[in-house]
C-alpha positions as CSV (number, residue, x, y, z in Angstrom):
1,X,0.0,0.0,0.0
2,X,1.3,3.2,-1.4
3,X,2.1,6.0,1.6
4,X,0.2,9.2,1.1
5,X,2.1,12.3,1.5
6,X,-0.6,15.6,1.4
7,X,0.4,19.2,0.6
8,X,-1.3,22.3,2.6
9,X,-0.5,25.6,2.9
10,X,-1.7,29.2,1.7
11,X,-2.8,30.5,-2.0
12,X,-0.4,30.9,-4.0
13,X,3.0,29.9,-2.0
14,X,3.3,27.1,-5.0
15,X,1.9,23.7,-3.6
16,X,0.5,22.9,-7.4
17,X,4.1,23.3,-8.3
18,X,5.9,21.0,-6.3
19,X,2.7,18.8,-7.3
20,X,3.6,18.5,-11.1
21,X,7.5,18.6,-10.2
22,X,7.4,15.4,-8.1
23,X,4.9,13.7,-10.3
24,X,6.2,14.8,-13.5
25,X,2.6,15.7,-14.3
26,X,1.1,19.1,-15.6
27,X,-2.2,17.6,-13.9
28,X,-2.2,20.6,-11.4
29,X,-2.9,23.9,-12.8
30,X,-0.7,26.2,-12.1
31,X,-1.6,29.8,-12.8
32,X,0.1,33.1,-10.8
33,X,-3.4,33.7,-9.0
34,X,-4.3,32.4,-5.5
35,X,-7.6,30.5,-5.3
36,X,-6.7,28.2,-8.5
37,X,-6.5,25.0,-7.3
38,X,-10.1,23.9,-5.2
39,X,-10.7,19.8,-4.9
40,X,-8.1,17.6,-4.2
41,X,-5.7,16.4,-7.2
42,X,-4.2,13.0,-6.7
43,X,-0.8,11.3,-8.4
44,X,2.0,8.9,-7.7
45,X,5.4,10.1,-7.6
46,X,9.1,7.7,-7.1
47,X,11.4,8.9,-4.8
48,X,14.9,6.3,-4.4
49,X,13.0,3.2,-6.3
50,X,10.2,4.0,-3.8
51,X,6.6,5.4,-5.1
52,X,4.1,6.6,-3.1
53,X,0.9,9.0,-3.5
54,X,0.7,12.8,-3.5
55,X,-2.5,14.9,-2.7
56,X,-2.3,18.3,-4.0
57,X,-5.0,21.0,-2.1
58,X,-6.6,24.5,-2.6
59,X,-5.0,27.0,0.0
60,X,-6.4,27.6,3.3
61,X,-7.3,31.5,4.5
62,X,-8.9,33.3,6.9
63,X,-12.6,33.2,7.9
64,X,-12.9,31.3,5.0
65,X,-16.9,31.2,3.6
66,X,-18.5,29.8,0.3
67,X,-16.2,28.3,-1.7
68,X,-13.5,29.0,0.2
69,X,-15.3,27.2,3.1
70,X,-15.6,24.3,0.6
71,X,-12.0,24.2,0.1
72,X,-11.2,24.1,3.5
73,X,-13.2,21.2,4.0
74,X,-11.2,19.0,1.1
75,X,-7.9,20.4,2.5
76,X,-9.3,18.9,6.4
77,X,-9.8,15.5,4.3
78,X,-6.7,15.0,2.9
79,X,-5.1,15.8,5.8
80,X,-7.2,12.8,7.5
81,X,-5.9,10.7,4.9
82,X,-2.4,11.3,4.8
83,X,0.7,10.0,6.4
84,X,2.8,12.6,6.2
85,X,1.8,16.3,5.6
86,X,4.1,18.7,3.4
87,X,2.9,22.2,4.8
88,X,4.8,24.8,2.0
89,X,5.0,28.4,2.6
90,X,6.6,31.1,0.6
91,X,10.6,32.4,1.1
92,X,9.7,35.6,-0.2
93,X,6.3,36.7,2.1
94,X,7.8,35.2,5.0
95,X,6.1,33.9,8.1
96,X,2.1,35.5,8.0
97,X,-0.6,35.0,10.4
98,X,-2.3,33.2,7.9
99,X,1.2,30.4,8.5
100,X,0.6,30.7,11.9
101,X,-2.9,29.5,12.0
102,X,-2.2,26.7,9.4
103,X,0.4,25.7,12.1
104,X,-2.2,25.3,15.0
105,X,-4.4,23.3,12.7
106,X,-1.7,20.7,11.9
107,X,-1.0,20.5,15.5
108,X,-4.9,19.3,16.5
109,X,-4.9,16.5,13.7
110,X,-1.4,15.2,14.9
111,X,0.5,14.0,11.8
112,X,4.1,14.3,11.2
113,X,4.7,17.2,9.1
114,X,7.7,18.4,7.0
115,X,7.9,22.5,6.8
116,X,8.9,23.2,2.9
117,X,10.1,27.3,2.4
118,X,8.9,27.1,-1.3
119,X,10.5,30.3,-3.9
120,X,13.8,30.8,-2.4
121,X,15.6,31.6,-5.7
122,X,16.1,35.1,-5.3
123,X,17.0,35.2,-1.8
124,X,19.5,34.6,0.9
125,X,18.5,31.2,2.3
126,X,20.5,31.6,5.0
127,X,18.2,35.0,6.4
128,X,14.5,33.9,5.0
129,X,14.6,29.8,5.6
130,X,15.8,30.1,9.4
131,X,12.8,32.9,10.0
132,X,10.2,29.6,9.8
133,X,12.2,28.1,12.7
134,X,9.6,29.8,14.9
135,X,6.6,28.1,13.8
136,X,8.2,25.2,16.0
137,X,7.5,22.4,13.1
138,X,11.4,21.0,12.8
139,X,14.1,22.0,10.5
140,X,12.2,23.8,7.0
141,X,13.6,22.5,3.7
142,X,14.3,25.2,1.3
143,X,13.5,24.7,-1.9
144,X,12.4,26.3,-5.4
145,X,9.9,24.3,-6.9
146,X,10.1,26.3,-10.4
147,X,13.4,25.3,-10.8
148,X,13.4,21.6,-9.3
149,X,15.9,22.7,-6.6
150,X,15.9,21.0,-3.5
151,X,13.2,18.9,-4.0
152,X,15.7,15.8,-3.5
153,X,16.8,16.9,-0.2
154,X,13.0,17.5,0.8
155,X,12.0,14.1,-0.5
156,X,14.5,12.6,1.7
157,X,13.4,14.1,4.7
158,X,10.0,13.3,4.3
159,X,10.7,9.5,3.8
160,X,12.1,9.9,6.7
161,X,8.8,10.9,8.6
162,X,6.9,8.0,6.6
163,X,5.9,5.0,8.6
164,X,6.7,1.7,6.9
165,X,4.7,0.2,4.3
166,X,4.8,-2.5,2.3
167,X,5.7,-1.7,-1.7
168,X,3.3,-2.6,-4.0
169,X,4.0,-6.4,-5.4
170,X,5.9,-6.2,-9.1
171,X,3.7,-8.2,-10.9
172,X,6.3,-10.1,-13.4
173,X,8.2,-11.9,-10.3
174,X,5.0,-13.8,-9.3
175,X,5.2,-17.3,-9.8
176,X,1.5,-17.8,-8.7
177,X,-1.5,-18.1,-11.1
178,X,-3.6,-16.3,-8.6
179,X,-5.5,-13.6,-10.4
180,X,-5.5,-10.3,-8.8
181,X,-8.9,-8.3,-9.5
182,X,-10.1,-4.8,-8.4
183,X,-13.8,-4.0,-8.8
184,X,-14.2,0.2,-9.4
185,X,-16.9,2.2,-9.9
186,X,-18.9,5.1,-8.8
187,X,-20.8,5.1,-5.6
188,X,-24.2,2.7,-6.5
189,X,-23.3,1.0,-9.1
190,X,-23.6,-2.7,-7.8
191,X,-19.8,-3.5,-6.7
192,X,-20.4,-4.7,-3.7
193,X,-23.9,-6.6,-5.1
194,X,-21.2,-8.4,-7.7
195,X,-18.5,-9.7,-5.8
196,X,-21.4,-11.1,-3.7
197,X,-23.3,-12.8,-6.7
198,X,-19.5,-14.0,-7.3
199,X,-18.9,-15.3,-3.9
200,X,-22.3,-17.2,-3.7
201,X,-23.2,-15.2,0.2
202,X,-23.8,-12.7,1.2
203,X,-20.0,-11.4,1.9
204,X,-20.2,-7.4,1.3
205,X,-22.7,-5.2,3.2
206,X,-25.2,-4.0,0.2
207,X,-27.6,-1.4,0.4
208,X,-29.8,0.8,-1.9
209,X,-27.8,4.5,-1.2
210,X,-24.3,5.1,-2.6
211,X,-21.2,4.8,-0.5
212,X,-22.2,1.8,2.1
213,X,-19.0,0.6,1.4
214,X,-16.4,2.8,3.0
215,X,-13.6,1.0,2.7
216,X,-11.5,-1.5,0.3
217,X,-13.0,-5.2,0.9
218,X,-10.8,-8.2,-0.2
219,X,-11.8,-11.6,-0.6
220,X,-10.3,-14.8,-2.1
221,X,-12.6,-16.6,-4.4
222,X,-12.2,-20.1,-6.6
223,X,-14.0,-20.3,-9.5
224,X,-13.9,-23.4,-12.5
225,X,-10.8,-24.1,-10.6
226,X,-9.2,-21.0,-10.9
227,X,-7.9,-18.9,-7.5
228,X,-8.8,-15.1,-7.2
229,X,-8.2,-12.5,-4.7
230,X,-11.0,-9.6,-5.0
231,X,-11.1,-6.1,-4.4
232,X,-14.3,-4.5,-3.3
233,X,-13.6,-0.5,-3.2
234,X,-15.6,2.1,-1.7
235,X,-17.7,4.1,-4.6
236,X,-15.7,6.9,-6.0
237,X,-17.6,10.2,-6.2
238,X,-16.5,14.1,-7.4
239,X,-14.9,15.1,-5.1
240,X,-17.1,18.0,-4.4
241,X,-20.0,15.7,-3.3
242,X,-17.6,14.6,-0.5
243,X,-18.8,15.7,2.7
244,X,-19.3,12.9,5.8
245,X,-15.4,12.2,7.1
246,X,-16.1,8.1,6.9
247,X,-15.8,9.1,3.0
248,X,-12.4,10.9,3.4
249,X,-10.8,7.8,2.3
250,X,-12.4,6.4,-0.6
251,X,-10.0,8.0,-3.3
252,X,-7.1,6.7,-2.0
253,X,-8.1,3.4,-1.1
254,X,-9.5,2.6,-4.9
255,X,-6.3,4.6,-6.0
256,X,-4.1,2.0,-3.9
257,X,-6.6,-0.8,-4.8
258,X,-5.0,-0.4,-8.7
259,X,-1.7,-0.6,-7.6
260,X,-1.9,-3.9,-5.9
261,X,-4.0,-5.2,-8.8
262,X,-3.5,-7.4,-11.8
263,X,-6.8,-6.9,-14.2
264,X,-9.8,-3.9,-13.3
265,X,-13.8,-4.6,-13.8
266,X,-14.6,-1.0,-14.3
267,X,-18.4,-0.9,-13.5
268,X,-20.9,1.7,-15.1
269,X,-24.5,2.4,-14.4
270,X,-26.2,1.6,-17.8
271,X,-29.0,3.9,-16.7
272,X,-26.8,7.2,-15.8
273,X,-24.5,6.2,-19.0
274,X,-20.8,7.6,-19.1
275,X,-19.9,9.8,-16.7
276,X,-17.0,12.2,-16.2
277,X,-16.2,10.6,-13.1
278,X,-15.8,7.1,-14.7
279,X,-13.7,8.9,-17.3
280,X,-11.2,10.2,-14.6
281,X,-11.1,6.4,-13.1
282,X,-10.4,5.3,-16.6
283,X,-8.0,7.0,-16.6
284,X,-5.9,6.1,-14.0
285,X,-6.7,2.0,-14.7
286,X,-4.6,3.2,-18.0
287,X,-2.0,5.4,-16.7
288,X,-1.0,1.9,-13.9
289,X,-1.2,-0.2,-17.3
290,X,-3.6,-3.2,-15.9
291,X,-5.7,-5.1,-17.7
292,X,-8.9,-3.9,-17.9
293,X,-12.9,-5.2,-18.3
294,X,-15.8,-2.5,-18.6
295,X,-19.0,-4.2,-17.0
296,X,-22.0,-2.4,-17.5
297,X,-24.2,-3.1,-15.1
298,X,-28.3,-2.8,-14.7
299,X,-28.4,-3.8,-18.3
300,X,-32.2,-4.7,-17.5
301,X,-33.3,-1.5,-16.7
302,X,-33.2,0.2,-19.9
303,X,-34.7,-0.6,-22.6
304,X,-33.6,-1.0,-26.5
305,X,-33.5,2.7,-27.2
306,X,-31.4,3.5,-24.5
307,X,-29.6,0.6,-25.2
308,X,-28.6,1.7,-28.4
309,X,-27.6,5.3,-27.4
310,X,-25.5,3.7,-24.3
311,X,-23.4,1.6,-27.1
312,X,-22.8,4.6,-29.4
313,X,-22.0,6.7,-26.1
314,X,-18.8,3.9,-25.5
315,X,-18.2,3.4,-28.7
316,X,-17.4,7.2,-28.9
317,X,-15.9,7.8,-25.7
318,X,-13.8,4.9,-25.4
319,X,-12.0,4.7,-28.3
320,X,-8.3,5.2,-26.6
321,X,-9.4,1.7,-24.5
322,X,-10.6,-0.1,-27.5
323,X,-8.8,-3.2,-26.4
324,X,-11.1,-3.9,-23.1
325,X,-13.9,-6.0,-23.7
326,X,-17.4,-4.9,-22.8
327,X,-19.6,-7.0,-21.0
328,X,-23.6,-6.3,-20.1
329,X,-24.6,-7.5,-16.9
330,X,-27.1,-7.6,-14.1
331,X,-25.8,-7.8,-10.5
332,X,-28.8,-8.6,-9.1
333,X,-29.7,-10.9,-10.7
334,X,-26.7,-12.8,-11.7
335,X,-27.1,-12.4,-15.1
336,X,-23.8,-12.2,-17.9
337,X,-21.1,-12.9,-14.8
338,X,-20.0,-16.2,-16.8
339,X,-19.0,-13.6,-19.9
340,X,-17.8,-11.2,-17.2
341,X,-15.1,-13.7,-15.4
342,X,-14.0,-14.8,-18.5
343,X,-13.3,-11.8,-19.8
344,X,-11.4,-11.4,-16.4
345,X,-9.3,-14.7,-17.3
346,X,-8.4,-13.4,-20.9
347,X,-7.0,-10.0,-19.5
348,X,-5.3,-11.6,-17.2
349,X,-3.7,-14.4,-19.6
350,X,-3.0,-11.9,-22.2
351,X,-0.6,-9.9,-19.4
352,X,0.9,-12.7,-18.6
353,X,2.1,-14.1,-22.1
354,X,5.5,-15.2,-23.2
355,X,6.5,-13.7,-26.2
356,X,9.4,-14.9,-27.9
357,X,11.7,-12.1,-29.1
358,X,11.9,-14.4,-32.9
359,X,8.4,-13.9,-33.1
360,X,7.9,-10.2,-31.8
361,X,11.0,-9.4,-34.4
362,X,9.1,-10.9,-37.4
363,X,5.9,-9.0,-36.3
364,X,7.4,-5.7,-35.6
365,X,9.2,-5.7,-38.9
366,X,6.4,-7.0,-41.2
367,X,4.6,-3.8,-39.9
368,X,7.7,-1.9,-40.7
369,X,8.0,-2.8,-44.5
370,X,3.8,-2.6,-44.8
371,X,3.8,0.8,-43.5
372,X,6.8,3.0,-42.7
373,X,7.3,5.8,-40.1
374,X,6.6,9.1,-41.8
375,X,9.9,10.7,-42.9
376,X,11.7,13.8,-40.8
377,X,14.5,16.0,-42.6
378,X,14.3,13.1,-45.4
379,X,15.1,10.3,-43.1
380,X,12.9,7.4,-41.7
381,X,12.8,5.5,-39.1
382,X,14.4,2.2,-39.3
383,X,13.3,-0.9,-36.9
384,X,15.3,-3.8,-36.5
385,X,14.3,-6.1,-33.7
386,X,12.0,-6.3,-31.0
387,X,12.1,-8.2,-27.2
388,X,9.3,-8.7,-24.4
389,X,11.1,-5.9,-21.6
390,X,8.1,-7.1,-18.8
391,X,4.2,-8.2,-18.1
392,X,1.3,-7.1,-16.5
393,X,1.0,-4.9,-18.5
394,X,3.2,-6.3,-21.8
395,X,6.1,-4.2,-22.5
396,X,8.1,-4.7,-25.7
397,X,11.7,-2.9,-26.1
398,X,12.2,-2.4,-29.8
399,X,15.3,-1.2,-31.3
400,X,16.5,0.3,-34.5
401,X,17.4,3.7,-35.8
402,X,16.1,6.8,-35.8
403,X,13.5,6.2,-33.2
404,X,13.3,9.3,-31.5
405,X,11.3,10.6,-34.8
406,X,8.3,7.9,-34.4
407,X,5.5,9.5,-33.9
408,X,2.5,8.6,-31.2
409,X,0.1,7.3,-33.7
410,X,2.5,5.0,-35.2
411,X,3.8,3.8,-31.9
412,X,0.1,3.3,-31.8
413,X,0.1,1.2,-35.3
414,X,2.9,-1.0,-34.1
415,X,0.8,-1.8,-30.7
416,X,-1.8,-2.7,-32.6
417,X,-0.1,-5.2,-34.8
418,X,1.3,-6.5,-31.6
419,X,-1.9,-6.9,-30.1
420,X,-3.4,-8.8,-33.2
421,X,-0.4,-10.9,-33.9
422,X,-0.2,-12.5,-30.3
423,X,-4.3,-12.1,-29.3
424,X,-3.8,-10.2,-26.8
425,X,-7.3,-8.8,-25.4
426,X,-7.7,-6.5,-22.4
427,X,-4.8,-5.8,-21.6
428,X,-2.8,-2.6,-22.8
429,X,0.6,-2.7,-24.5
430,X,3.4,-0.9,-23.6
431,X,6.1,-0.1,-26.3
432,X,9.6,1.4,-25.7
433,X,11.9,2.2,-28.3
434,X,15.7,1.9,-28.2
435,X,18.2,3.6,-30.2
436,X,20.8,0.9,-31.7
437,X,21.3,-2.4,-32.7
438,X,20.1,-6.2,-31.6
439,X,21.4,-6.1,-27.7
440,X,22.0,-9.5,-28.2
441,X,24.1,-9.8,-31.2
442,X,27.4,-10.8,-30.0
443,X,29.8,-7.8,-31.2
444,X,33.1,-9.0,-32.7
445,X,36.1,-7.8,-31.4
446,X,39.3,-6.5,-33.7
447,X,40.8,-9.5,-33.3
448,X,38.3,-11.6,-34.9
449,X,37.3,-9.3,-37.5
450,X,39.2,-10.5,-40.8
451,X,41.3,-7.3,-42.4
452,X,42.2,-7.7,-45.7
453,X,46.3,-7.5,-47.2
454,X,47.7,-5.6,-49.7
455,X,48.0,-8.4,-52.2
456,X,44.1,-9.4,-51.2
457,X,42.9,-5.8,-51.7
458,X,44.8,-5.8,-55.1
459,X,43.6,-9.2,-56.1
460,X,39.9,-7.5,-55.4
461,X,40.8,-4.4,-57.7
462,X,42.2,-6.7,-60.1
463,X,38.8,-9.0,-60.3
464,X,36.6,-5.8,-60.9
465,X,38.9,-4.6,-63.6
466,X,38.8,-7.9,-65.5
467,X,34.8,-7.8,-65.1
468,X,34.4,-4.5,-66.2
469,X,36.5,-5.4,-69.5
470,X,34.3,-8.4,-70.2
């Protein structure tokens, strides 16, 4: 289970910043303007082979009301959920009242906190950092944010706050065949009402009114003799319609709930459609790279029209996911869950295939001379051979010349031919491309390369003369 490391502090002092810096994001907006950033923005970020999650927040002020009251409340959340707190203030305002206040509140909820004087390019260190010394929260990192400095030394001392955890499992070191499955949704959508209908009992506390599950479930299920371990995760609303603290930590939890899985069922309400919301969890199923299966559940509530509307509605919106199957479903009633697990089973077997680096060559270079890279300053792209770098999701390494002029759509090509070639189905594929030669063609050295003599180079001459003549 990933840590969770939250960032407070004022408008403005450059929280959104150090967001995108550590996550190597532009997710958070960053704009010269307090006020900017409202709901809570959530990434991973790697720190010395170490990940863990980062919570961005709107700043805090004084007598705050309306939205600003809103605010407050999302920043009081993330605080609940965190492990460590990052509270940034600004080099160049120096210690406000506003600071001051922030300070008492970190005190009440108790968490460790590392103090981060943010925007010290510009001035002396050694007067504005030791000025936060009397807020009385440790030793204040300096650091500048805008220009990534400091941010290593900060990291460090943060870690050092962190309780241990356990890293999430790499996938392509277990020997097991045990499939590892997450069920995500929105609140109501019949999670908790599936993994049931799987289990055969009665196992998850169901209920007709959206977030009765409040944290992650898991369960262990065997099923036509195959072993499973099931995530049930609290419902995943905007984060706006947050507001009863048992909800404070559903995010995280089905955030954490796709690190430590193998293949998602993504479940949508066939009644409300599409949502943004499910959009957003898409989106980080794809950004993990695990397998993926969209269930659509309550399938028997609509009726053909809405049916057909629904199918165009995926078909449109779901077009960079086109290699998850779609399966229609009822919950209730137990209806389409054979489809539905395996679908499950195919994800999961695609992920884990051995792909020979022969066959992945002969692919990757049949889809070369059918349809070539499009040419930059009169030179193509040349691709010579291709190996499996990893699973879950598959990564292929593939390595030639010229490769830092391929393009994103015809990465996207070659993933596709992949995909075809070997039958992999939802799963995505990961490709990575290598400047140089086979790795694995044994180089000769000098001494075993033949060098030709004088007398052979002549006799050479000589042979093309004689040809010529003829």
């Amino acid at each position: 289970m990933l840590p969770v490391i939250t960032i407070v502090g004022r408008p403005n002092v450059g929280k959104s910043t150090i967001f995108n810096a550590l996550t190597r994001t532009r997710d958070a907006l960053v704009v010269d303007m307090p006020g900017v950033t409202r709901d809570r923005q959530y990434g991973t970020g790697e720190f010395d082979d170490s990940r863990y999650m980062l919570v961005d927040t709107g700043g805090l002020v004084d007598q705050a009301e309306g939205i600003d009251y809103l605010t407050a409340q999302q920043v009081h959340l993330a605080i609940e959920e965190a492990d460590v707190i990052m509270f940034v203030v600004s080099a160049r305002d120096g210690v406000t009242a506003a600071d001051e206040e922030i300070t008492r509140m970190l005190r009440q909820h108790g968490k460790p906190v590392q103090l981060v004087v943010n925007k010290t390019d510009g001035t002396d260190t050694e007067v504005s950092v030791p000025d936060f010394y009397m807020l009385a929260l440790g030793e204040p990192c300096g650091v500048s944010a805008a220009h990534r400095a400091g941010l290593e030394t900060m990291m460090s001392n943060i870690f050092e706050l962190l309780p241990p955890w356990d890293e999430p499992e790499d996938f392509d070191e277990i020997d097991d065949d045990i499939v590892r499955l997450a069920v995500l949704g929105r609140p109501n959508v019949g999670k908790s009402t599936l993994v049931n209908r799987l289990l055969g009992e009665e196992r998850v506390l169901t209920f007709d009114m959206p977030g009765t599950t409040r944290d992650t479930i898991e369960v262990e299920l065997e099923r036509d003799g195959r072993q499973y371990k099931i995530l049930d995760t609290a419902g995943v609303r905007r984060r706006k319609n947050i507001t009863e603290a048992v909800e404070k930590f559903s995010v995280v939890k089905a955030l954490q709930a796709i690190e430590k899985s193998q293949v998602i069922i993504l479940m949508i309400d066939a009644e409300d459609g599409m949502t943004d919301q499910d959009a957003t969890l898409l989106g980080h199923v794809l950004s993990h790279g695990r397998g993926l299966v969209i269930a659509i559940n309550k399938w028997d509530m609509i009726d053909s029209e809405q049916r057909h509307r629904l199918k165009s509605e995926l078909d449109r919106r779901l077009t960079y996911a086109e290699f998850a199957r779609r399966i229609t479903l009822s919950a209730l009633h137990g209806s389409g869950l054979r489809e539905l697990m395996n679908a499950v089973n195919e994800a999961w077997d695609s992920a884990a295939q051995n792909m020979s680096t022969t066959r992945l060559t002969e692919v990757v270079r049949a889809a070369w001379e059918a349809h070539q890279p499009a040419m930059k300053q009169g030179r193509t792209a040349k691709l010579r051979m291709a190996h499996s770098g990893g699973k879950f999701p598959p990564r292929i390494i593939i390595h030639g010349r010229r490769v830092n002029t391929i393009s994103t759509d015809y990465r996207r090509y070659i993933s596709n031919k992949i995909r075809i070639a070997f039958k992999l189905r939802g799963t995505p594929v990961w490709i990575g491309f290598r400047e140089g030669d086979n790795p694995f063609k044994s180089k000769k050295s000098k001494e075993d390369q033949w060098i030709p003599t004088k007398k052979q180079k002549k006799s050479k001459v000589n042979k093309r003369i004689n040809k010529s003549n003829r």
